[in-house]
N, C-alpha and C positions, 0 to 999 in steps of 0.2 A: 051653722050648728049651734043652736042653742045652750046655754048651760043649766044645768039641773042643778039640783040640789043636792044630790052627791058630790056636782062635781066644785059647788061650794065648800060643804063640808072637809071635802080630799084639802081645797086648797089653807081653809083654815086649821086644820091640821097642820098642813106643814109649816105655816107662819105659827104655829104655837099658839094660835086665838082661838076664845073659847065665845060661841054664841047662843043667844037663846034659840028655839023653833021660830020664833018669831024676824028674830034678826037674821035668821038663816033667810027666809021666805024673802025679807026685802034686800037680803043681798042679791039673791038669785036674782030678782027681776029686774034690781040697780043693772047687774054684770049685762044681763040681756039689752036693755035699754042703752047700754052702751056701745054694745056687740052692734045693734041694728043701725046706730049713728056712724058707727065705721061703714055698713057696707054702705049705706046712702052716702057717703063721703067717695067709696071707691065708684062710685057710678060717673065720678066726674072724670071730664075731661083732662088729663094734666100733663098733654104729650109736649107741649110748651113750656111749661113751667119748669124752671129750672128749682131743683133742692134744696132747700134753706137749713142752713146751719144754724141760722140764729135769729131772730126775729128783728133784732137791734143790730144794725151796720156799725160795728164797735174799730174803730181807729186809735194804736193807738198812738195817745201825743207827747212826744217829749221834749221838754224845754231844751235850748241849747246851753250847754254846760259853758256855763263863765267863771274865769278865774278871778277870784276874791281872796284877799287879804284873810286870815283865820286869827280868830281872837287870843288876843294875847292871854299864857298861863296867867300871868297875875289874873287879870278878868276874871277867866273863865276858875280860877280856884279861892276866888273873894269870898266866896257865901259857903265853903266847903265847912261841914262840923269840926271835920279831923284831915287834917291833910300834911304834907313834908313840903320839899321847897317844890317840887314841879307836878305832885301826884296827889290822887284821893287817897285818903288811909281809909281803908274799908277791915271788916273783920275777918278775920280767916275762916274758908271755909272748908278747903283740902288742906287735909292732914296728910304726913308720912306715913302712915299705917296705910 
């Protein structure tokens, strides 16, 4: 079933797009020239072929979690602007109100 150019204009409509006469006319025969690549695709064979989900075989990998030592507060609060003996001092942002 072919698409006209109604049934472009109907769809640009409801996407909210507005085109020229012109831009309508190469839509329509884009949509068609698509349409026809579909059924010459549906002419194949694919009683074999099993459904891909995804084009890319994606695994995935996760390191094993090793236990390490965690950097000492002095360290990790050396470079801080504003800080107390074990914390960031940061600026308030929730109020009581």
């Amino acid at each position: 079933m072919p698409v006209t150019l109604t049934d472009v204009e109907k769809i640009a409509k409801l996407a909210k797009l507005r085109f020229s006469e012109e831009e309508l006319k190469s839509l329509t025969k884009d949509m068609n020239k698509i349409l026809d690549y579909m059924d010459k695709l549906n002419e194949l064979d694919t009683t074999n072929v099993e459904p891909l989900l995804n084009p890319i075989s994606n695994e995935n990998v996760f390191r094993e979690d090793k236990l390490v030592e965690s950097i000492p507060t002095e360290e990790a609060l050396k470079n801080a602007p504003d800080r107390t003996d074990v914390y960031f001092r940061v600026p308030k942002v929730i109020s009581k109100e």
